[in-house]
N, C-alpha and C positions, 0 to 999 in steps of 0.2 A: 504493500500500500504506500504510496508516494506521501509523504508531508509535504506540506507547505513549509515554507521560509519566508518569517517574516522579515518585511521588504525594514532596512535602517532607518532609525530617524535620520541621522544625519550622517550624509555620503560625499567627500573628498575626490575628484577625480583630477591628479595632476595638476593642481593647485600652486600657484608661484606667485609669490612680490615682489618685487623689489623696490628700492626708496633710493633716490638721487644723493648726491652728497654735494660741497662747496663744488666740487669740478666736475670732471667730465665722467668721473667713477659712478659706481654705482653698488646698493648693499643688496646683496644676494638673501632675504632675510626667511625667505621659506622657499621649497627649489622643487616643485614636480611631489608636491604632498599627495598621497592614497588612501584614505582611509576612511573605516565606518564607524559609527557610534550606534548602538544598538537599543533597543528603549530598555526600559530597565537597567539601563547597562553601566560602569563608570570605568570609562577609555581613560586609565594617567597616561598625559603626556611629561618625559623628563628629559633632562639635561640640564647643562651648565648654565649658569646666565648668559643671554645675546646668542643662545643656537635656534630662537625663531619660535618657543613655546608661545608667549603671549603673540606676539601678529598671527600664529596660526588659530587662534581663540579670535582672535576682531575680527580675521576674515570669514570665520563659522557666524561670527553675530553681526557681520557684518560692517561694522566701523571703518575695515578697510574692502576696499574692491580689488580680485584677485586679478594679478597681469595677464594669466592666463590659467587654464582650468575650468571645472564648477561646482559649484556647491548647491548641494541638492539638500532641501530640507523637506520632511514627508513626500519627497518624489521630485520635487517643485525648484526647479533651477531659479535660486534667488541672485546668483551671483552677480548680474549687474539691472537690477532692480532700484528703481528712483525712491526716494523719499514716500511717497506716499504709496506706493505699489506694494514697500516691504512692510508698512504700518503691522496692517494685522498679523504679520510673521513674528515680529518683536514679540509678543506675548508669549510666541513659545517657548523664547529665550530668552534667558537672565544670567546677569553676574554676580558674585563675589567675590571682590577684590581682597587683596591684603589687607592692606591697613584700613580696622572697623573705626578708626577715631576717625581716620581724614572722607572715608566714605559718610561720612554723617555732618550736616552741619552744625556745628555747635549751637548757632541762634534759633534751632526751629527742633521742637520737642518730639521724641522721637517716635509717636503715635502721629501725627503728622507726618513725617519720612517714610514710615510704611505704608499711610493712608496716599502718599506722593500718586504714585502707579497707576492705582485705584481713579483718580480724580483725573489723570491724564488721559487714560482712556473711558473715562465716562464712563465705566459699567455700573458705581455706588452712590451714593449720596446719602446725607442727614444721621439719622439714627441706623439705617443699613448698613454705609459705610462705617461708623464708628462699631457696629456690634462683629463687623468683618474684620476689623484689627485689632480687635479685643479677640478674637478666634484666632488671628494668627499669634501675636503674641502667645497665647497661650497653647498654640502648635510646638511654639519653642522652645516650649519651660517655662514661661518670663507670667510674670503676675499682671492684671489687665491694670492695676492704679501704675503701673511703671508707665503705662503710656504718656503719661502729663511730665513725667521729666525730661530732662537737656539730655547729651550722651556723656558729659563731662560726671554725670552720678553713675556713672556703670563701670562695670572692670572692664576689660579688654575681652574676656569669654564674654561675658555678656550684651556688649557692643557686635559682637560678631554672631552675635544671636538673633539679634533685631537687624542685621543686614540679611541675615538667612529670610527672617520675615518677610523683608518689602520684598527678595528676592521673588519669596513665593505668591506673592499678593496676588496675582496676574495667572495662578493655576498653570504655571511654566512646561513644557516635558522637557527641557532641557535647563540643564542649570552649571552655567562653568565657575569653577572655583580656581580662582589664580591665584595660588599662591595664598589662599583663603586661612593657611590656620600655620603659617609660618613666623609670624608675628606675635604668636602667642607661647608662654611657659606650656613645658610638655603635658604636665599634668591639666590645665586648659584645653590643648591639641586634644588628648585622648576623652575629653568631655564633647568637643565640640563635631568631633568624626562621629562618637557612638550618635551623636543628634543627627548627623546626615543621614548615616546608615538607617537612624528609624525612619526619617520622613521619608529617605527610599521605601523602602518597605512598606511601607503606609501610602505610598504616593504613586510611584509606581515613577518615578525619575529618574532621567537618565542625568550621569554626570559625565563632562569632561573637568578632570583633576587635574592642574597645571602644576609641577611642584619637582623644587632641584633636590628634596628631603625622598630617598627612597624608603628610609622607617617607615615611613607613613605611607609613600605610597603601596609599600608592601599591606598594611593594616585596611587600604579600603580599596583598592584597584578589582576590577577582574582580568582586566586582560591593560598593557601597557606598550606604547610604543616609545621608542629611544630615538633623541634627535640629536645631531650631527652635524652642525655648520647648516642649518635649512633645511636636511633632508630627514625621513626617517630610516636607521640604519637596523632595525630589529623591533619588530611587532610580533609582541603573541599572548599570551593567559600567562596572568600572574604567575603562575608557576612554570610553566614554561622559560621566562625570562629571567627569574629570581634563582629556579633549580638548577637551568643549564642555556648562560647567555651562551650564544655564540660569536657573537660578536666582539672584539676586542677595548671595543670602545666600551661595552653596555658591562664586560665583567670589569674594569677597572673602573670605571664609576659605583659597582655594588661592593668593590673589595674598598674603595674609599667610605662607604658606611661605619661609623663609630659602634664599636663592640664592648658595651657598657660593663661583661664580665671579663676579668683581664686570665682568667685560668682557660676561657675561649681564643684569647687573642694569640694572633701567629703574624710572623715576618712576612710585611706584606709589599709590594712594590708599590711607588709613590708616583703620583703623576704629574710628572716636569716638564720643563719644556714648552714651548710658546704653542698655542690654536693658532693655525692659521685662519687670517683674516676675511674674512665673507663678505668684504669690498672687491669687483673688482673693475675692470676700466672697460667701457660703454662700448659695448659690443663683445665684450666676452665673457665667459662665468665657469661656474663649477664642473665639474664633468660629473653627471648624475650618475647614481647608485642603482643598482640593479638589482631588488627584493628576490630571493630563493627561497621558496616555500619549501624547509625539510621536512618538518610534518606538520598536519593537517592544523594548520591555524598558526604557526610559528615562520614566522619569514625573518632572513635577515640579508643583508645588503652585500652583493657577489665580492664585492670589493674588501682586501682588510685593511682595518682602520690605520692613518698612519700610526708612526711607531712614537707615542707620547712621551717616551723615556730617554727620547736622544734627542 
């Protein structure tokens, strides 16, 4: 009996930016990106800072428009869609930024900032609106009299709680967290994941996880792709990746993971040596990577990584 396969919420095909510089160069800033996000599902994206995580997040929401490629969301080629064409697509999509103090205005109380979204898109008003973020707040843990305070009376978990909220105002299926719980003490972190993981559960969310922390991404990913100066070098299920990278690149960034028991820790190689730069001059660029599926859902990049240690 044949299954179905459910079609991706959101689908990648060959995806590229680039941003101009003072001169004639130009920054190589994601290069021929592939990939699915599956509903229910939370795709980490990881690497270093500046290999293209966050512009691959704007181009999924849209902020940026891709040079070339497309971005399909529920089927639906958004990628060069005007202002008001992508209106109603925004709803599917939301952020969570890093830092919950600078995402928050200090002068507007933070029942307000959830109720933001709400009031933008006209779906609330009056006593509805207000009993709709008295429900989200209290989605998040959070008490409904916390609505009438500043964000400057909250901790930083709790700030990061009420940016969850407005995330969800809007009944989102995708929700990307950039960098969403790196700013916070670990003990915070592991408050603020087990809150994703319910509202997944309960919501039925799909997450893209932007994060250069693999502890964590290991703790809520299912499956993880590794990025490379632009491109992705190794896609597959959390365990696939975590148990046995193949990629040169993807196990020196898991053996650069901190090993909190020292009777675990072993001699490990160090990663020196300069990244080459993902500038390059107007009219030429990277030589792309060639994904090799070895088993069923794990792919990694034909090419091996350069050699980081020389």
């Amino acid at each position: 009996m044949n299954q179905t396969v459910a079609a991706p919420l959101v689908e990648l095909r060959g995806v590229s930016r680039q941003f101009p510089t003072d001169g004639r160069a130009r920054v190589h800033a994601v290069v021929n990106v592939s990939l699915q996000i599956g509903r229910g599902e939370t795709l980490a994206v990881v690497g270093e800072s500046g290999c293209g995580k966050s512009t691959l997040a704007n181009l999924i929401i849209r902020l940026h428009e891709p040079d070339e490629g497309t971005v399909l969301l529920n089927g639906t080629d958004i990628s060069h869609l005007g202002p008001k064409a992508m209106r109603p697509h925004r709803r599917t999509m939301q952020v969570v930024f890093q830092d919950p103090f600078a995402s928050l205005d200090p002068r507007v109380r933070v029942g307000a900032a959830v109720a933001e979204p709400l009031k933008v898109h006209g779906t609330k008003r009056g006593e509805e609106l207000d009993e709709q973020v008295a429900e989200l707040f209290e989605l998040v843990g959070l008490q409904r009299i916390m609505m009438k305070n500043f964000p400057h009376q909250f901790s930083g978990g709790q700030r990061q709680r009420i940016c969850i909220a407005r995330a969800l105002a809007l009944r989102p299926e995708l929700v990307i967290a950039d960098e969403a719980v790196s700013a916070l003490d670990v003990s915070v972190q592991a408050q603020v994941m087990n809150l994703m993981l319910d509202l997944q559960n309960e919501l039925g969310l799909s997450y893209l996880f932007i994060s250069h922390d693999l502890a964590v991404v290991e703790r809520i990913a299912h499956r993880v792709a590794v990025m490379y100066l632009g491109q992705i070098v190794e896609i597959g299920s959390r365990e696939q990746v975590f148990s046995d990278p193949r990629h040169s690149y993807t196990a020196k960034l898991i053996d650069a993971v901190p090993i909190a028991d020292p009777r675990q820790r072993t001699e490990r190689p160090l990663l020196t040596g300069e990244i080459p730069s993902p500038v390059w001059p107007a009219g030429e660029g990277p030589e792309l990577v060639e994904l090799i599926e070895i088993e069923p859902g794990h792919l990694v990049a034909k090419e091996q990584a350069p050699d980081l240690n020389s």
